[in-house]
MIDOSE-1310 file (N, C-alpha, C; in nm, 2 decimals, decimal comma, always signed):
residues 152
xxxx	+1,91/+0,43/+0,70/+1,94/+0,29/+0,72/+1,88/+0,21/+0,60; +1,98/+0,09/+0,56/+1,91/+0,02/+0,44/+1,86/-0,10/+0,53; +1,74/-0,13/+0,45/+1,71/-0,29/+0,48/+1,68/-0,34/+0,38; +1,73/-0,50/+0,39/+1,74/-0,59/+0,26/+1,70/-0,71/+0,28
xxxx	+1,55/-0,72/+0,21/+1,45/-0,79/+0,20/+1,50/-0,89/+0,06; +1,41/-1,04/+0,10/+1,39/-1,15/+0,01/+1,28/-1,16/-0,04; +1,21/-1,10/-0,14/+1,08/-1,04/-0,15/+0,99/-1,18/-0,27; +0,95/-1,26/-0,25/+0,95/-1,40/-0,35/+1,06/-1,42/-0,42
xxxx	+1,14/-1,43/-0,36/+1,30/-1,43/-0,42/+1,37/-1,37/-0,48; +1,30/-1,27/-0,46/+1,41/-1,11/-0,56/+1,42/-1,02/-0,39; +1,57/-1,00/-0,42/+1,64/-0,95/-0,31/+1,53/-0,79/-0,38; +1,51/-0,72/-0,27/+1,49/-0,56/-0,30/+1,53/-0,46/-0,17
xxxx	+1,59/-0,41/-0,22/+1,64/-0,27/-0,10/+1,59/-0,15/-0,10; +1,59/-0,14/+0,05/+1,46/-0,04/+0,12/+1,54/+0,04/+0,14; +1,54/+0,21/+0,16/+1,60/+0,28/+0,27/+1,48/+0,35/+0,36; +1,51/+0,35/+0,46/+1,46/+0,39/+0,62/+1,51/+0,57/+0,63
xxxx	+1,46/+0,62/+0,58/+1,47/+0,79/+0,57/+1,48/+0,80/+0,70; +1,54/+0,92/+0,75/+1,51/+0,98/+0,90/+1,39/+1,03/+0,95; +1,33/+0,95/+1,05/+1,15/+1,00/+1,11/+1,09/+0,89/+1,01; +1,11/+0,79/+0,94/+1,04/+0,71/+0,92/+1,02/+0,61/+0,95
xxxx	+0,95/+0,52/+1,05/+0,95/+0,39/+1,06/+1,00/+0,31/+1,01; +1,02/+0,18/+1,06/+1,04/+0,02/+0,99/+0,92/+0,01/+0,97; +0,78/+0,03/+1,03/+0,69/-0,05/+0,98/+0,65/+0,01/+0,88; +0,67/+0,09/+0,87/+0,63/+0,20/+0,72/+0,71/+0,15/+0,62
xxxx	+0,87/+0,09/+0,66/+0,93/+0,01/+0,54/+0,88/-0,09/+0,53; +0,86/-0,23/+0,65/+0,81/-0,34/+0,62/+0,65/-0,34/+0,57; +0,58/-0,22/+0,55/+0,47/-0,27/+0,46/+0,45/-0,22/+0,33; +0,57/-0,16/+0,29/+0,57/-0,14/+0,14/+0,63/-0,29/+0,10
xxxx	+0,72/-0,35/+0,19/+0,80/-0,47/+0,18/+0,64/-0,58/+0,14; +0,56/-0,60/+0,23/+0,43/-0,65/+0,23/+0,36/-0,62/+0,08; +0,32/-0,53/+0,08/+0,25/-0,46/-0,01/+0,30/-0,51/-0,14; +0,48/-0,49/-0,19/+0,50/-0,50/-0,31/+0,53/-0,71/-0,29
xxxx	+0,56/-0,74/-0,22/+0,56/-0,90/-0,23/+0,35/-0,95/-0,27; +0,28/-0,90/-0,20/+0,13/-0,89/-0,24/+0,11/-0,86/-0,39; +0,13/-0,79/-0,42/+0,10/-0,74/-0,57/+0,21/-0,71/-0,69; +0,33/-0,80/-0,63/+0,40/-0,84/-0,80/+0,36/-0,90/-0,87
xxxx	+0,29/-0,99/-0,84/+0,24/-1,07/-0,96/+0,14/-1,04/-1,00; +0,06/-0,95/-0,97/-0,09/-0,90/-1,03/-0,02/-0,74/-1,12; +0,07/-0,71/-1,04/+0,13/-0,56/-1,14/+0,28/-0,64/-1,14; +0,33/-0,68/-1,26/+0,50/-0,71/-1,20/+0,58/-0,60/-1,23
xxxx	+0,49/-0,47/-1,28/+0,60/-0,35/-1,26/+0,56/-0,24/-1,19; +0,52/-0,34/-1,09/+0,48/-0,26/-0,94/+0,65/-0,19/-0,90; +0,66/-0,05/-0,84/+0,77/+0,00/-0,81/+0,75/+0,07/-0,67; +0,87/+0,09/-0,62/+0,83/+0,11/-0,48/+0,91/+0,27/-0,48
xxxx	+0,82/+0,36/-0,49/+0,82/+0,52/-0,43/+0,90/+0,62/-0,49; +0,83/+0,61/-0,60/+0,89/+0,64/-0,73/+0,83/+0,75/-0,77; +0,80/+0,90/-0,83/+0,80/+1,03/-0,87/+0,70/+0,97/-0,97; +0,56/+1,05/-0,95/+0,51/+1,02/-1,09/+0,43/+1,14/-1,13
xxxx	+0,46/+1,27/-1,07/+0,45/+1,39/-1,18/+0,29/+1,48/-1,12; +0,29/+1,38/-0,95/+0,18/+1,48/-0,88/+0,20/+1,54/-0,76; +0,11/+1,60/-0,65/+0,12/+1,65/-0,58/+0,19/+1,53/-0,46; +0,15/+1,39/-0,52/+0,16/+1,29/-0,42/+0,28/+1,23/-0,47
xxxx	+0,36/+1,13/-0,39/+0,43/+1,05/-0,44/+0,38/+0,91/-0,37; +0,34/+0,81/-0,41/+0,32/+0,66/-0,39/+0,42/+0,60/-0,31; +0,40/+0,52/-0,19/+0,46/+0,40/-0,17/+0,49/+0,29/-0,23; +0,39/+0,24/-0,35/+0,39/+0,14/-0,43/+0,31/+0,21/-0,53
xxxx	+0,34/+0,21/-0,64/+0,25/+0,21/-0,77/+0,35/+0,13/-0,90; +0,19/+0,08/-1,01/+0,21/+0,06/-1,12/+0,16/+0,13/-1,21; +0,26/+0,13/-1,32/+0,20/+0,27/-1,44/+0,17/+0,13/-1,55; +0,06/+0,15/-1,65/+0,06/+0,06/-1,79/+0,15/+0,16/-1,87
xxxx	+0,18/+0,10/-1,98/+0,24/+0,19/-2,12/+0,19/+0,29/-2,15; +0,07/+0,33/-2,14/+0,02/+0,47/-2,13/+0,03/+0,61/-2,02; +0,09/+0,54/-1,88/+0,18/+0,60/-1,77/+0,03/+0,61/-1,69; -0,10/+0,54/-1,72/-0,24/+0,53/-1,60/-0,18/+0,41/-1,51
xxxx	-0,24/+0,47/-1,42/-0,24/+0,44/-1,26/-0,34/+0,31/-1,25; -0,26/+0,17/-1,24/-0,30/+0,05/-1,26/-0,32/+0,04/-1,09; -0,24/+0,05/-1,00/-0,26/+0,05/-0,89/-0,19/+0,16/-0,77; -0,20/+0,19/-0,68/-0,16/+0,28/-0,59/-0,16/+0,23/-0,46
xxxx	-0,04/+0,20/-0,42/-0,05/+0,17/-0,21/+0,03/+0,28/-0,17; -0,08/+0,30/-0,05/+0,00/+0,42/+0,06/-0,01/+0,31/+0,15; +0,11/+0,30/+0,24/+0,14/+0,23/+0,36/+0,15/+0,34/+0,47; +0,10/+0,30/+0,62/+0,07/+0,40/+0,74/-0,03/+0,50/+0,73
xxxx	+0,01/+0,60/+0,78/-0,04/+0,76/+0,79/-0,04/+0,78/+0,65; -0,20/+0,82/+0,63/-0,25/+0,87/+0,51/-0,39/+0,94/+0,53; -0,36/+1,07/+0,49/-0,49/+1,18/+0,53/-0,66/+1,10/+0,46; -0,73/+1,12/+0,49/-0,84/+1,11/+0,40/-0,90/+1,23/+0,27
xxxx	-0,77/+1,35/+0,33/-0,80/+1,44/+0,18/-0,70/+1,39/+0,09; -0,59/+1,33/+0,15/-0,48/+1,31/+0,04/-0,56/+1,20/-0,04; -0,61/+1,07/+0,04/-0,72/+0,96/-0,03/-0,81/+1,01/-0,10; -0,90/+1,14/-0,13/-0,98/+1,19/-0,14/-0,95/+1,27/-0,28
xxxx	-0,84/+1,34/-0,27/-0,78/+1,43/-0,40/-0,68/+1,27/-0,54; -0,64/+1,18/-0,45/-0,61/+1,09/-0,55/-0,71/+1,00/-0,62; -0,83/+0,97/-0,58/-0,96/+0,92/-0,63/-0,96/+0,99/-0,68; -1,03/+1,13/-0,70/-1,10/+1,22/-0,77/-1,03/+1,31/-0,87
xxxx	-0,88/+1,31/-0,81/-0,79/+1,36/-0,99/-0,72/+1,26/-1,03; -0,76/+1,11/-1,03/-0,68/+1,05/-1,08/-0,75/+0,93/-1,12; -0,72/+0,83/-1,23/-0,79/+0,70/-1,26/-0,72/+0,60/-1,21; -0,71/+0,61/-1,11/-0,62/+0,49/-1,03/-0,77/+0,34/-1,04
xxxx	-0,73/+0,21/-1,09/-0,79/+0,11/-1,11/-0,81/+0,11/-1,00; -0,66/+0,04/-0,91/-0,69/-0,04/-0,77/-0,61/+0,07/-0,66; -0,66/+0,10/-0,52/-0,59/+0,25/-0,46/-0,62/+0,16/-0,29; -0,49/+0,10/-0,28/-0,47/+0,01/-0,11/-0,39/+0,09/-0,06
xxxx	-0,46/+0,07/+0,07/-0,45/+0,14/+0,21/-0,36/+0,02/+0,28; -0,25/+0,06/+0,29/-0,20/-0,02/+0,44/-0,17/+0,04/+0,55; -0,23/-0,08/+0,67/-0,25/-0,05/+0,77/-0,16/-0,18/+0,85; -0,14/-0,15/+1,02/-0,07/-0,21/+1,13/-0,16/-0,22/+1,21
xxxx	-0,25/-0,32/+1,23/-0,29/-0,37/+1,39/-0,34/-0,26/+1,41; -0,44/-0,20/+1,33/-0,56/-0,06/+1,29/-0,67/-0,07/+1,34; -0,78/+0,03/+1,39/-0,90/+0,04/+1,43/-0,98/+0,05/+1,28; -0,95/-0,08/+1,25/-1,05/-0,03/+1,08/-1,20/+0,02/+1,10
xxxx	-1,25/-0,02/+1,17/-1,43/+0,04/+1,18/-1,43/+0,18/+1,13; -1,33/+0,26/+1,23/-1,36/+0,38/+1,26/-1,28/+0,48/+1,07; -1,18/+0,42/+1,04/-1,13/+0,45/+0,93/-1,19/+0,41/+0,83; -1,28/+0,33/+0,79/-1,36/+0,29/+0,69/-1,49/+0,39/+0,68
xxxx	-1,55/+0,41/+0,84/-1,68/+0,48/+0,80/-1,63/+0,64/+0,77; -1,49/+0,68/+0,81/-1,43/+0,83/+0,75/-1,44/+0,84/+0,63; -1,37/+0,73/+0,53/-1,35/+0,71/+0,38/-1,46/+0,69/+0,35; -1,60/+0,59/+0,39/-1,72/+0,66/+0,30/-1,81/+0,76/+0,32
xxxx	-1,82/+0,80/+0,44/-1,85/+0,97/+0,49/-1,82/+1,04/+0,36; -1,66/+1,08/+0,37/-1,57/+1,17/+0,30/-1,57/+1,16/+0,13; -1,58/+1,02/+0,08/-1,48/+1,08/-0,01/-1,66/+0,97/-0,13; -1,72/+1,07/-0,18/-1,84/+1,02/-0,23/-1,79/+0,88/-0,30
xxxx	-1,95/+0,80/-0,31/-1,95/+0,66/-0,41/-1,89/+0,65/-0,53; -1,91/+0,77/-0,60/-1,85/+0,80/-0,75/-1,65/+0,76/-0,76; -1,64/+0,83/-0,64/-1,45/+0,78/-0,67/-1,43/+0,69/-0,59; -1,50/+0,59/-0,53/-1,49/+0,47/-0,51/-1,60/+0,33/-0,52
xxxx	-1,53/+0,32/-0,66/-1,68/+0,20/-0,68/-1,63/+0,07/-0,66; -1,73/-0,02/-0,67/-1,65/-0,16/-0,64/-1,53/-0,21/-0,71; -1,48/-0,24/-0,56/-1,31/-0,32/-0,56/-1,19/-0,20/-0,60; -1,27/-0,05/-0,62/-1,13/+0,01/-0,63/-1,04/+0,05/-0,52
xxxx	-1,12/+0,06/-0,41/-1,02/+0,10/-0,27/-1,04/-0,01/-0,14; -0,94/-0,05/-0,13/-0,90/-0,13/-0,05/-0,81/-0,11/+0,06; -0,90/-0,15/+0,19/-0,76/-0,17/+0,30/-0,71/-0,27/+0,37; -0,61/-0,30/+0,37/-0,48/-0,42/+0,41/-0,45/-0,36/+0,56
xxxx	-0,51/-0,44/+0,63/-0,47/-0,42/+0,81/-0,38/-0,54/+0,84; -0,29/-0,54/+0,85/-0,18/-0,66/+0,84/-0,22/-0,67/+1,05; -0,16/-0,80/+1,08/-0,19/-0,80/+1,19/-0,09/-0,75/+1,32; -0,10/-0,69/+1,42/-0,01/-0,65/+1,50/+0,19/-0,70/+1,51
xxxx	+0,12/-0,85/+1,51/+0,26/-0,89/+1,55/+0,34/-0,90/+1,41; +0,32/-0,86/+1,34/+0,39/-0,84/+1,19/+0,53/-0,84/+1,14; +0,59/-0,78/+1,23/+0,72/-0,77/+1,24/+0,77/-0,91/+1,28; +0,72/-0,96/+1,42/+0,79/-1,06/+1,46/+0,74/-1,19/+1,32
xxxx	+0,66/-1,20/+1,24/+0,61/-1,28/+1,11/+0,72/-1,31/+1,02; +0,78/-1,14/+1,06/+0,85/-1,10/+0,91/+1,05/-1,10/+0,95; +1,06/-1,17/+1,09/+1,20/-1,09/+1,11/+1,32/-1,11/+1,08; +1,30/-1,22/+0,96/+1,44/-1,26/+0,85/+1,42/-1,21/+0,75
xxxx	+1,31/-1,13/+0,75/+1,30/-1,03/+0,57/+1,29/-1,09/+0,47; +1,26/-1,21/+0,52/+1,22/-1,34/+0,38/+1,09/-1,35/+0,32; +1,04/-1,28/+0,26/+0,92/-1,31/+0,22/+0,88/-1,40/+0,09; +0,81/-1,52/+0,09/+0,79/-1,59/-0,01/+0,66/-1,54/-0,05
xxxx	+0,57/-1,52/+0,03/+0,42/-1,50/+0,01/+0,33/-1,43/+0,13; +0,28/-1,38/+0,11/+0,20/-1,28/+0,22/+0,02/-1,37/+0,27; +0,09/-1,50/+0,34/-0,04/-1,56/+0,37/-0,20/-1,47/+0,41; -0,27/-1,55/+0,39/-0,39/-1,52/+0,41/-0,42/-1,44/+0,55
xxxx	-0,39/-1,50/+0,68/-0,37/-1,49/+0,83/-0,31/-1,37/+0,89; -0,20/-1,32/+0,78/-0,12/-1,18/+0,81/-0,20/-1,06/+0,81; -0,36/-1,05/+0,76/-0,42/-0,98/+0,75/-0,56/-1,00/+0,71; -0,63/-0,87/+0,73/-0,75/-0,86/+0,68/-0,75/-0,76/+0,56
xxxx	-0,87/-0,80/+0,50/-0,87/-0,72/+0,38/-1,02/-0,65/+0,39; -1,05/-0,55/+0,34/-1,15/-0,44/+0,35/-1,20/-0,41/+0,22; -1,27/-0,42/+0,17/-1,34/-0,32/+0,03/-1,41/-0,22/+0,11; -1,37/-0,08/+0,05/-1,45/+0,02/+0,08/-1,53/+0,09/+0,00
């Protein structure tokens, strides 16, 4: 299934694979309307030559990992092996109307201080009713209120 988002006024098209959520599409939809203008060649789920493939990433001209979002379900080894083989600057976690307490004290349990130092890993808990926020696929801006934000 395609969905066709107004993302700060650039139309962008999603496909909805089989077994995967809408909310798993509307928060890459989130995610990349959040961080075009801080990466504007932020891309959405695109092959970049590892064990993982990103929901959102930006490469600089040298092909380093400027930023990385996984949206939904994401292991804390897969978080854990991308810190530690990789120089990802900024590495966001998105989340739906999430038990962050319990997910935050896993990620610093797990994955030592050294591959995550300040401001590199962040989690985006958008709020429950998100969908109903989002349900003309118009996104101009991803207000403040749609979420909380985490440094971990």
């Amino acid at each position: 299934m395609v969905h066709n988002f107004e993302l700060l006024g650039k139309k962008v098209r999603l496909w909805q694979k089989t077994g995967e959520s809408y909310e798993h599409i509307l928060m890459k939809a989130l995610g990349y309307a959040m961080f075009i203008k801080k990466y504007p060649h932020i891309e959405i789920e695109i092959r970049v030559g590892l064990r993982y493939k990103p929901d959102l990433v930006a490469q600089n001209g040298n092909r380093d990992f400027e930023f990385w979002g996984e949206c939904g379900q994401n292991t804390i080894r897969k978080t854990a092996w991308l810190l530690k083989h990789t120089n990802i600057e900024e590495f966001v976690l998105f989340k739906i109307g999430f038990n962050t307490d319990s997910l935050i004290k896993q990620l610093q349990k797990n994955i030592p201080e050294k591959y995550r130092p300040q401001n590199r890993v962040v989690l985006i808990n958008f709020v429950s009713n998100i969908k109903d926020l989002t349900i003309d696929k118009k996104i101009e801006k991803v207000p403040d209120d749609w979420f909380k934000k985490f440094i971990i």
